[in-house]
Z-matrix of the N, CA and C atoms (Angstrom, degrees):
N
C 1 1.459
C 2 1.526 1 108.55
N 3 1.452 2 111.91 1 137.70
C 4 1.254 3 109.42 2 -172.23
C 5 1.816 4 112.82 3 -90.90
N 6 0.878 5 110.61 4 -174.47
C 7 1.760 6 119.53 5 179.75
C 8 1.482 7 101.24 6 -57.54
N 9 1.288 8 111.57 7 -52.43
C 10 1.405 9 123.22 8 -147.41
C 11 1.438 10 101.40 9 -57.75
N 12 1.556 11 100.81 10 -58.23
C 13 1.592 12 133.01 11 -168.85
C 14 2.274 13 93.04 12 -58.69
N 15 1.130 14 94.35 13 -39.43
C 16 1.564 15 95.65 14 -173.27
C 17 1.909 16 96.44 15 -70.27
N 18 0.994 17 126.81 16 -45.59
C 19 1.483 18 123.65 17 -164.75
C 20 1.959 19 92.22 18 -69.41
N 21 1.393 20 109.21 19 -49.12
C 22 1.174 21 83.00 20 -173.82
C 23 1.010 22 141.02 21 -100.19
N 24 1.878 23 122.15 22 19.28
C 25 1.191 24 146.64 23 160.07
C 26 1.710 25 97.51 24 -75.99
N 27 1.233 26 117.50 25 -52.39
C 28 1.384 27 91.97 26 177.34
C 29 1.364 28 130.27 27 -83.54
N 30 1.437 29 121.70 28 9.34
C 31 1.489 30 129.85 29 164.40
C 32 1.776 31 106.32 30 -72.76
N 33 1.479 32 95.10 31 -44.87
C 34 1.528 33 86.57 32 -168.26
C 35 1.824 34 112.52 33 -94.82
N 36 1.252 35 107.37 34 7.86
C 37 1.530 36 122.77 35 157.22
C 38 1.349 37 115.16 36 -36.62
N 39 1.699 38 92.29 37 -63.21
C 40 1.492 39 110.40 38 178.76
C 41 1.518 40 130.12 39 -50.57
N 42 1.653 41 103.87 40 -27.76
C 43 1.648 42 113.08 41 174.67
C 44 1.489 43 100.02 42 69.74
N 45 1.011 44 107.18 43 -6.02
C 46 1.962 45 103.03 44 171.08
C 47 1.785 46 121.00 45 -54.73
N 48 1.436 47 93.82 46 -27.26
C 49 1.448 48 99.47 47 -169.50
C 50 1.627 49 112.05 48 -130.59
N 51 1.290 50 116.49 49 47.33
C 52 1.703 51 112.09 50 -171.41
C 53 0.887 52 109.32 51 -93.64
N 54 1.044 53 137.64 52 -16.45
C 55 1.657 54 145.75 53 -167.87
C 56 1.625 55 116.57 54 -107.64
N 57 1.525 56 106.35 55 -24.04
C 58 1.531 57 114.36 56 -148.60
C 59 1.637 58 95.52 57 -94.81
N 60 1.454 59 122.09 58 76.93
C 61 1.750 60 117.25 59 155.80
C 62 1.261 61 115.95 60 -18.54
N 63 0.940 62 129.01 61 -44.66
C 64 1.525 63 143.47 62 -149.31
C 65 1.818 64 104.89 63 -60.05
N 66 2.061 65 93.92 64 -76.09
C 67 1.146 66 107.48 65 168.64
C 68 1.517 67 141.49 66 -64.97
N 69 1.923 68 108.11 67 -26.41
C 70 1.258 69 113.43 68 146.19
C 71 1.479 70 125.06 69 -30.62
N 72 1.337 71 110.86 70 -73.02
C 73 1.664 72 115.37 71 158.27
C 74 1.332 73 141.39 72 -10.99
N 75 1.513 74 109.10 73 -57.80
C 76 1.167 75 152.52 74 176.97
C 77 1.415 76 84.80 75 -58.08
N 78 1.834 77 115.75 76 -89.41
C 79 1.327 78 117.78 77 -147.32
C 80 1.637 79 99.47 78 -62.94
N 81 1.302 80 132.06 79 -40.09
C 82 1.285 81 118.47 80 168.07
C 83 1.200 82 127.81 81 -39.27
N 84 1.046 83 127.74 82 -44.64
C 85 1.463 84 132.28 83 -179.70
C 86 1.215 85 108.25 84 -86.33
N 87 1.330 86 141.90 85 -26.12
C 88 1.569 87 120.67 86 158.05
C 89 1.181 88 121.85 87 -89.58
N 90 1.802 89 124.10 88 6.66
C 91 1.175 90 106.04 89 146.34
C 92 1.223 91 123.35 90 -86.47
N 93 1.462 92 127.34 91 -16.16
C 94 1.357 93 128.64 92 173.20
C 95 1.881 94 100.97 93 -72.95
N 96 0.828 95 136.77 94 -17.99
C 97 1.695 96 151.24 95 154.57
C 98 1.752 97 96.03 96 -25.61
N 99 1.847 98 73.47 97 -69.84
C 100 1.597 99 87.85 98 -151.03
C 101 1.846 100 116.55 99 -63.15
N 102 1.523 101 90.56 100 -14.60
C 103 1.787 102 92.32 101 -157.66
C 104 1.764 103 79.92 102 -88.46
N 105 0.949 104 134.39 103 -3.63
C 106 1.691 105 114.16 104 -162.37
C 107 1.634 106 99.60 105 -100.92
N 108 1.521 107 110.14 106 -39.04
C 109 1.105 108 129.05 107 165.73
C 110 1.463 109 110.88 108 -50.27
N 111 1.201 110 125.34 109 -48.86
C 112 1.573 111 119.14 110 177.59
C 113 1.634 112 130.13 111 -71.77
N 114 1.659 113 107.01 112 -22.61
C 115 1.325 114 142.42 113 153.14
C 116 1.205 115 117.06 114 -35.70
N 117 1.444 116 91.09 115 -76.16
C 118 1.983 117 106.39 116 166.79
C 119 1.410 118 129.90 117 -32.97
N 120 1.802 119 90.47 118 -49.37
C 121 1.630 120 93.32 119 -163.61
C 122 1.672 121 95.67 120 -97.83
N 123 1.222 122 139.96 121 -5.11
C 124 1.638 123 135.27 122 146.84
C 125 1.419 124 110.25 123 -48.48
N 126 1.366 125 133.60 124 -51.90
C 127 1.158 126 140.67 125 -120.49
C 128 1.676 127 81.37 126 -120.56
N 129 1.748 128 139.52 127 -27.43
C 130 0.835 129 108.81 128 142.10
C 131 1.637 130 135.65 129 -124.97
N 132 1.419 131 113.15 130 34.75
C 133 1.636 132 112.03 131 176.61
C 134 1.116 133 116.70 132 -80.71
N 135 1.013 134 118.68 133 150.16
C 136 1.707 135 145.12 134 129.85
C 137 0.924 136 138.93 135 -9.29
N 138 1.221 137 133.79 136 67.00
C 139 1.828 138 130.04 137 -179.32
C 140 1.116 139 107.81 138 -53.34
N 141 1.351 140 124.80 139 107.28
C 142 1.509 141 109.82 140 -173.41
C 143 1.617 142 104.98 141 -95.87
N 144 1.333 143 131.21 142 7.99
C 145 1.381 144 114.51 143 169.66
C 146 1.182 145 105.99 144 -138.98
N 147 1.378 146 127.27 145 22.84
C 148 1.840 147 138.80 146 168.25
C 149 1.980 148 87.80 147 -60.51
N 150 1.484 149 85.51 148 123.76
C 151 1.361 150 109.87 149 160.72
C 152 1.807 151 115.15 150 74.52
N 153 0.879 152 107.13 151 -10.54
C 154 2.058 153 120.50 152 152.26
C 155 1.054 154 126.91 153 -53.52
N 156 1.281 155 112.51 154 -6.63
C 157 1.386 156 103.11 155 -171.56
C 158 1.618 157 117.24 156 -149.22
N 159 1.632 158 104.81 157 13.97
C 160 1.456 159 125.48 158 165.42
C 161 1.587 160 113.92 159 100.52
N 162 0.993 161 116.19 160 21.16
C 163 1.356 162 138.48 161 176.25
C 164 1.780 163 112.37 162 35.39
N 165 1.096 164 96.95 163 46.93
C 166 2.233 165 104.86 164 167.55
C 167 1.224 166 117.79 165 -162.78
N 168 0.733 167 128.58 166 105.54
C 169 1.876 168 149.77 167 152.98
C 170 1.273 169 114.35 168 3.49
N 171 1.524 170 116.83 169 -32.86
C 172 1.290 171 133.55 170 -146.66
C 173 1.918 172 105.42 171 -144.24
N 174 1.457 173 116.10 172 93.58
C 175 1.430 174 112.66 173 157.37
C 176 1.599 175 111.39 174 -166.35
N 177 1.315 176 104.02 175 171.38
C 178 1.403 177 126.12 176 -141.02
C 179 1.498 178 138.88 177 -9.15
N 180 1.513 179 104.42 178 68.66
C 181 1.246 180 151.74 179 177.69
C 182 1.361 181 119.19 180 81.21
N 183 1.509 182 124.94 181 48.34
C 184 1.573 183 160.91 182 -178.41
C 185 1.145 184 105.34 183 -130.56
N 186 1.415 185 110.57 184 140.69
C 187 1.043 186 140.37 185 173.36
C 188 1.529 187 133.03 186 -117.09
N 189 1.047 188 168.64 187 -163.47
C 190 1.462 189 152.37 188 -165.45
C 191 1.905 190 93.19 189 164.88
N 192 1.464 191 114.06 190 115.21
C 193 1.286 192 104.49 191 -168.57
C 194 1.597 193 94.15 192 -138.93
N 195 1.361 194 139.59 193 160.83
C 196 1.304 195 138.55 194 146.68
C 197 1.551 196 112.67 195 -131.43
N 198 1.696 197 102.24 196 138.60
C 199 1.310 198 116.06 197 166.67
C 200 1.378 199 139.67 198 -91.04
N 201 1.400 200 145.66 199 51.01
C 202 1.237 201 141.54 200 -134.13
C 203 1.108 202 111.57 201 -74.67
N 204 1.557 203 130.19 202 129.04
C 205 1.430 204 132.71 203 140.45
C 206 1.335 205 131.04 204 -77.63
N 207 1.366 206 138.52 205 103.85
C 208 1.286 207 118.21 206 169.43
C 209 1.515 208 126.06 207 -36.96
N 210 1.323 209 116.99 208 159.49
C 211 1.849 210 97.75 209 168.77
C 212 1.821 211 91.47 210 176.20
N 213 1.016 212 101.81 211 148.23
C 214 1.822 213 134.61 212 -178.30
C 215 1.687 214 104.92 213 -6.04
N 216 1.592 215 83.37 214 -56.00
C 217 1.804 216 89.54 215 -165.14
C 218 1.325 217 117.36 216 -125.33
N 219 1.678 218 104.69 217 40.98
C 220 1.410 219 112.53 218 175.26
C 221 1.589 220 113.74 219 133.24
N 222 0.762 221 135.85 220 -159.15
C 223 1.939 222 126.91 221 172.14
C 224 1.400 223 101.01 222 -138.08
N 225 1.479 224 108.95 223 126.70
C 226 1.155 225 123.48 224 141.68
C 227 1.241 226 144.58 225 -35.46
N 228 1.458 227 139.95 226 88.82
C 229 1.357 228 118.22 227 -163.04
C 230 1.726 229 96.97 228 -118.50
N 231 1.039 230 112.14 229 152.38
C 232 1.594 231 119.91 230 173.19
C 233 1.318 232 119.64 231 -124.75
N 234 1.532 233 112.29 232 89.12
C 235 1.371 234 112.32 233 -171.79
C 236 1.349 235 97.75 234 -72.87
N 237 1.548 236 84.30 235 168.17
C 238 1.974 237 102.23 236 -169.01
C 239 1.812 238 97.45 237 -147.72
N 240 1.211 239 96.57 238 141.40
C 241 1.708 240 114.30 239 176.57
C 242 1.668 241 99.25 240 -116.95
N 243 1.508 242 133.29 241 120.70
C 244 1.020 243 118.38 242 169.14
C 245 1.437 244 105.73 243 -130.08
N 246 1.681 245 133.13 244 179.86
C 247 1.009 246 129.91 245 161.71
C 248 1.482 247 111.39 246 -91.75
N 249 1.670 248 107.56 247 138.51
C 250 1.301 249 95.81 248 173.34
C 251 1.978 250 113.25 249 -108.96
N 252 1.642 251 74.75 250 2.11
C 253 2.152 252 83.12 251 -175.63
C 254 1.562 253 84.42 252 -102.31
N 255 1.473 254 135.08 253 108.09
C 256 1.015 255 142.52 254 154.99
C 257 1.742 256 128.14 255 -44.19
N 258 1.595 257 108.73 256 -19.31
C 259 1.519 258 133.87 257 161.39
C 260 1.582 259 116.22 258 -47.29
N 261 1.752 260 92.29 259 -37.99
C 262 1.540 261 94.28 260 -150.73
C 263 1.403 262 89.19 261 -138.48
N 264 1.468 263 105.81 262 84.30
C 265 1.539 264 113.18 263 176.78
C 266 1.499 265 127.02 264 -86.29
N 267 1.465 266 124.46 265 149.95
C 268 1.246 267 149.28 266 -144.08
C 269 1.644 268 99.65 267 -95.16
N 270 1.511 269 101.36 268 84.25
C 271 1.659 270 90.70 269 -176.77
C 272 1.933 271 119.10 270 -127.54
N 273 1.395 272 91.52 271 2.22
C 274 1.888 273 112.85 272 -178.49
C 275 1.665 274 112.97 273 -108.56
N 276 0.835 275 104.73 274 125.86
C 277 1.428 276 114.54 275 157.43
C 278 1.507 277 119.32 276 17.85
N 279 1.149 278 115.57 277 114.00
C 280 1.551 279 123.24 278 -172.83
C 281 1.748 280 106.04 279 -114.05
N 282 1.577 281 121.21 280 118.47
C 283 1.269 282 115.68 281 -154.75
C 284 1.761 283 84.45 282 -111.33
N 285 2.006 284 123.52 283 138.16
C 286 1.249 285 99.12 284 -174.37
C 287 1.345 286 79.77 285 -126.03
N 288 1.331 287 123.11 286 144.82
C 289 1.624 288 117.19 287 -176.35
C 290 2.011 289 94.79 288 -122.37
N 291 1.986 290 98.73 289 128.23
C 292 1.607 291 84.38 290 -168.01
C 293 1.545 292 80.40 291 -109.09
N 294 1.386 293 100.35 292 -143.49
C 295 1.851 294 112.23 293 178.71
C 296 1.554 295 95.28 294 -87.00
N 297 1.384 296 74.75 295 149.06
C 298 2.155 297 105.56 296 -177.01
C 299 1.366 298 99.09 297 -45.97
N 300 1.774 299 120.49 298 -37.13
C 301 1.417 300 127.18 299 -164.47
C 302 1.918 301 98.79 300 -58.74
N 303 1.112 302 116.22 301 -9.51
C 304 1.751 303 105.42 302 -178.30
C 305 1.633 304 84.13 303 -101.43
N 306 1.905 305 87.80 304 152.70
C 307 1.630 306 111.04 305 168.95
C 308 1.237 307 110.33 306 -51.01
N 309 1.027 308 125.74 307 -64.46
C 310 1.921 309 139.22 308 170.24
C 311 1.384 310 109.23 309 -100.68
N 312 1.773 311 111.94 310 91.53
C 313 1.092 312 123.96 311 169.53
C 314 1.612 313 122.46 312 -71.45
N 315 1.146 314 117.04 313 -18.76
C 316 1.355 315 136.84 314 174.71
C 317 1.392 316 123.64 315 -97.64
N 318 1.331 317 147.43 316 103.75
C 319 1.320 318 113.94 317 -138.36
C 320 2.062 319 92.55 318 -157.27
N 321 1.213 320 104.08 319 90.31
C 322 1.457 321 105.80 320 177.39
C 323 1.450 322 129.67 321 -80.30
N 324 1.455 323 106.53 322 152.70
C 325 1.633 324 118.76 323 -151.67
C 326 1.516 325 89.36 324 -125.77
N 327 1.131 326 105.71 325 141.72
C 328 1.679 327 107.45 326 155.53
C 329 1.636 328 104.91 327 -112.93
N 330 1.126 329 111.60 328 121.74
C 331 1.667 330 126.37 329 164.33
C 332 1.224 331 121.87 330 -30.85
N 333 0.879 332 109.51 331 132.92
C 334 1.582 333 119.10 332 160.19
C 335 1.358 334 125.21 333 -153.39
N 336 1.320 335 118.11 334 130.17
C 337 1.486 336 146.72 335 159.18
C 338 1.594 337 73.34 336 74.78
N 339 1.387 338 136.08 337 80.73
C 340 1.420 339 160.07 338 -156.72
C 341 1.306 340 120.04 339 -29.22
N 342 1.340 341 97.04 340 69.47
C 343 1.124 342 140.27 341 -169.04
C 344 1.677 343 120.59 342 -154.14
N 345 1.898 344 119.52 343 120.60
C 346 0.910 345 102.44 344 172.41
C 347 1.815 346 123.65 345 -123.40
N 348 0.979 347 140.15 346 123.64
C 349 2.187 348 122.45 347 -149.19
C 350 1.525 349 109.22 348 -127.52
N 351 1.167 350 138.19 349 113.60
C 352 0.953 351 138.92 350 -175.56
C 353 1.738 352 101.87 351 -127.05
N 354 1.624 353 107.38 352 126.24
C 355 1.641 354 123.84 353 -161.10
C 356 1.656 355 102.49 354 -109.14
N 357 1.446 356 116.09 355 106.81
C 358 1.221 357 140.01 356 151.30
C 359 1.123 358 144.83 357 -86.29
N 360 1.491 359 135.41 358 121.49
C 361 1.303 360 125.43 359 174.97
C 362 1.831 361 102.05 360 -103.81
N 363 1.668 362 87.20 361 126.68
C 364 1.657 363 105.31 362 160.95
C 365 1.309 364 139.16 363 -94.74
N 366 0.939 365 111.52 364 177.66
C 367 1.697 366 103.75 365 177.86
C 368 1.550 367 100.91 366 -140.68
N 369 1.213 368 115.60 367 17.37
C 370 1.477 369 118.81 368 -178.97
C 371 1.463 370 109.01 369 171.82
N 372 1.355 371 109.02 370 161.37
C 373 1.777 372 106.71 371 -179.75
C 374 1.511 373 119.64 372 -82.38
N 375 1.015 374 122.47 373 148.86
C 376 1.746 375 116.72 374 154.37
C 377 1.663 376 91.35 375 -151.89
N 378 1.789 377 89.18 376 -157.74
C 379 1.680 378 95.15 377 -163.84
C 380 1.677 379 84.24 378 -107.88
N 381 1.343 380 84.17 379 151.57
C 382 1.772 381 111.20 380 161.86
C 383 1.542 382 127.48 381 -98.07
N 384 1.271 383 117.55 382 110.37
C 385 1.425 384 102.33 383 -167.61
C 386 1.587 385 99.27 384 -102.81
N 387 1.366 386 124.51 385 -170.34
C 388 1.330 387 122.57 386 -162.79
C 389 1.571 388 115.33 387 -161.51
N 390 1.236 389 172.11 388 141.66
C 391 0.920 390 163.92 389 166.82
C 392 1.970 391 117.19 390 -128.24
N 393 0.499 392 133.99 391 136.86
C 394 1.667 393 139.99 392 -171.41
C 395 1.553 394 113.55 393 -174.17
N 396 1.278 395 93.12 394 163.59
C 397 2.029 396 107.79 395 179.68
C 398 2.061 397 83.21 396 79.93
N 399 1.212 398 126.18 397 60.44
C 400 1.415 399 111.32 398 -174.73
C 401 1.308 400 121.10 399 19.19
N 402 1.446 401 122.85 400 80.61
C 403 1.097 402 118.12 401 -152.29
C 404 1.637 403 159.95 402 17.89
N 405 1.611 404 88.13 403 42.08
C 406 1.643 405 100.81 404 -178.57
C 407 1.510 406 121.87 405 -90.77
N 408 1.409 407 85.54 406 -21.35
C 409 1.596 408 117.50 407 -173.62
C 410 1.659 409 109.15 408 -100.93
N 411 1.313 410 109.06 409 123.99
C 412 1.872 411 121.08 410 171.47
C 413 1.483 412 96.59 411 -135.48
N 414 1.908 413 85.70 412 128.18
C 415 1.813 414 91.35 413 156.73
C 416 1.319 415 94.39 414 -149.02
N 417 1.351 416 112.36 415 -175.59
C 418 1.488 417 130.05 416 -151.61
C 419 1.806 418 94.45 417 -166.10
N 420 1.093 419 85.40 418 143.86
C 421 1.673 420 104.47 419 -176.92
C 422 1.662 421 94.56 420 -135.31
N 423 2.077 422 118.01 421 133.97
C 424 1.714 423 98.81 422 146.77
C 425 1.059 424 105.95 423 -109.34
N 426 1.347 425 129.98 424 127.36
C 427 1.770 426 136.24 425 -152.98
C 428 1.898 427 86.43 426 -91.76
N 429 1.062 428 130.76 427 12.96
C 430 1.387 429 126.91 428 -177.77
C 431 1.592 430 117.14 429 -107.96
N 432 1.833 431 95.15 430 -33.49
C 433 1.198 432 97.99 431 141.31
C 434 1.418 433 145.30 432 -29.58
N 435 1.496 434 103.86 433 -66.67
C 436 1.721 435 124.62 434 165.45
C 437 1.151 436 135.67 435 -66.11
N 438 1.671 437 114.34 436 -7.25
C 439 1.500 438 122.04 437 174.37
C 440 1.539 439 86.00 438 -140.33
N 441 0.946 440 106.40 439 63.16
C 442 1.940 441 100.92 440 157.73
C 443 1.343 442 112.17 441 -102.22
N 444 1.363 443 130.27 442 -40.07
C 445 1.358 444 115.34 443 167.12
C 446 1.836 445 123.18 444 -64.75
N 447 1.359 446 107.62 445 -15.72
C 448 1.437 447 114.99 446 164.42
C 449 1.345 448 125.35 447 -71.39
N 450 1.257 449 114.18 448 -38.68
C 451 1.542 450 135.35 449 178.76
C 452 1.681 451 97.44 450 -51.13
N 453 1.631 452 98.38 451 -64.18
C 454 1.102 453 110.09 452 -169.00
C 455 1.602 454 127.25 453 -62.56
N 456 1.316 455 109.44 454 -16.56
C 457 1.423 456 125.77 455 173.89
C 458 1.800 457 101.29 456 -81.90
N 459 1.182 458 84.22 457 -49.11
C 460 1.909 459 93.43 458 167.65
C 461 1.334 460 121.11 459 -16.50
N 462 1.345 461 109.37 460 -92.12
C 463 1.263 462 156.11 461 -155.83
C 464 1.409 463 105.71 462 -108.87
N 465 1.548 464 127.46 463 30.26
C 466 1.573 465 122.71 464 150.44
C 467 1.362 466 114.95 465 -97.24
């Protein structure tokens, strides 16, 4: 289910507005607002950490994963750092660097049970960069990658 379908299942949840043409109208057209507006600003932002961080999800026995939920006011994603070399377990400081657009773009994790997850809601894609093993370890995620057919359902 897409965003759209989520904003307006839960508008009309409410039963506030089943009857009212008026505001139907209304909400149509500022969600069509909103989807052109989000279009725009894909079509021209800034990845500000595409390619910082060695461009793969996945190296020397790290991993870099995201889970997306759709949801009302953007998607939830919960990136995850895990070990995949069980030798060389994930137990220091996990550094996740998102876009400048968050208050704390830089945002450290301490591991556990080698594993490290930090839960974000977006309003658009960029890349996730990552640092761990005190900086021995670089990965990079483009979370636009992973919701491009969503985007695209989005924003048609």
């Amino acid at each position: 289910m897409d965003s759209m379908s989520s904003i307006k299942e839960e508008i009309e949840s409410t039963g506030m507005f089943r009857n009212d043409v008026k505001v139907k109208k209304e909400m149509t057209r500022l969600i069509k607002l909103y989807k052109e507006t989000v279009k725009e600003y894909l079509d021209n932002q800034i990845d500000f950490q595409k390619g910082k961080w060695g461009g793969k999800n996945e190296s020397n026995g790290r991993r870099l994963s995201a889970f997306i939920e759709a949801g009302a006011y953007g998607r939830k994603i919960m990136l995850e750092v895990d070990a995949t070399d069980l030798s060389k377990p994930l137990t220091n400081i996990v550094i996740f660097h998102l876009h400048p657009s968050f208050s704390n773009a830089s945002v450290e994790v301490k591991a556990q049970n080698n594993k490290a997850q930090l839960e974000v809601i977006v309003l658009f894609p960029f890349t996730v960069g990552v640092e761990c093993d005190n900086n021995q370890t670089k990965l990079e995620l483009d979370l636009s990658e992973l919701i491009a057919s969503e985007i695209s359902d989005f924003i048609a």
